[in-house]
C-alpha positions in Angstrom: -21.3 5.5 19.2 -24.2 4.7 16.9 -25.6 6.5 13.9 -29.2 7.5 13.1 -30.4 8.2 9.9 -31.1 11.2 7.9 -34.4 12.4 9.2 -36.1 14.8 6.1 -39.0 13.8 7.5 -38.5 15.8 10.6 -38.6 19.0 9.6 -38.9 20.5 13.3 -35.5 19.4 13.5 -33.4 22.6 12.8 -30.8 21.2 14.3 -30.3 18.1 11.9 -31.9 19.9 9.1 -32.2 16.5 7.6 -28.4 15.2 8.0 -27.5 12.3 10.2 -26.9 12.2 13.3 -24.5 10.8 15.8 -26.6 9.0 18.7 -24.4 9.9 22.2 -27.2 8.7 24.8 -30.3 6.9 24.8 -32.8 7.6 28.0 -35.3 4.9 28.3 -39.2 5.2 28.1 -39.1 3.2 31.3 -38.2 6.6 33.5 -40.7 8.9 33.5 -38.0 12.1 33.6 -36.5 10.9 30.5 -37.4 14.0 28.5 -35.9 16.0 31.5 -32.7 13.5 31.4 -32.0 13.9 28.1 -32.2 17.6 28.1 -29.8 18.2 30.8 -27.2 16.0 29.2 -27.6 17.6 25.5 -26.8 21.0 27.8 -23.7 19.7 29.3 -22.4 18.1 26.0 -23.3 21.3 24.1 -21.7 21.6 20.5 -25.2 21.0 18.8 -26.0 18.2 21.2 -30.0 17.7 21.2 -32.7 15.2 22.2 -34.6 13.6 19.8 -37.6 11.2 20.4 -38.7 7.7 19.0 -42.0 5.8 18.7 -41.1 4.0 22.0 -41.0 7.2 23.7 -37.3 6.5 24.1 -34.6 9.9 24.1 -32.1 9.9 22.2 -28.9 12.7 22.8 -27.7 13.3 19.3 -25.2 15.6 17.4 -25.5 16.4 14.0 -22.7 14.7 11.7 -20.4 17.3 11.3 -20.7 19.5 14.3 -17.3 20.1 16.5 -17.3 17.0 19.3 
């Protein structure tokens, strides 16, 4: 498991309201569903799990340090 940073500058984020967050999947840019992917697996991990998206267009299934697991 990896760990993103704190992300104030994300204030759409209610989720993370600026804390860090644990990273549990990336989806790669390269598939064009990866928004899709990423959504459905955030559902099925629940607990706070949500996407969030990088300049590469990559998704990232994160949970907020913190949050039950």
């Amino acid at each position: 498991m990896t760990t993103a940073p704190p992300r104030p500058n994300v204030t759409t984020c209610r989720s993370c309201g600026g804390r860090p967050a644990s990273v549990l999947e990336t989806v790669s840019a390269s598939r064009h569903d990866n928004s899709l992917i990423a959504d459905q697996r955030a559902a099925e991990l629940g607990d706070g799990a949500h996407t969030h998206a990088d300049r590469d267009g990559d998704m990232h299934v994160v949970r907020p340090l913190g949050a039950p697991s």
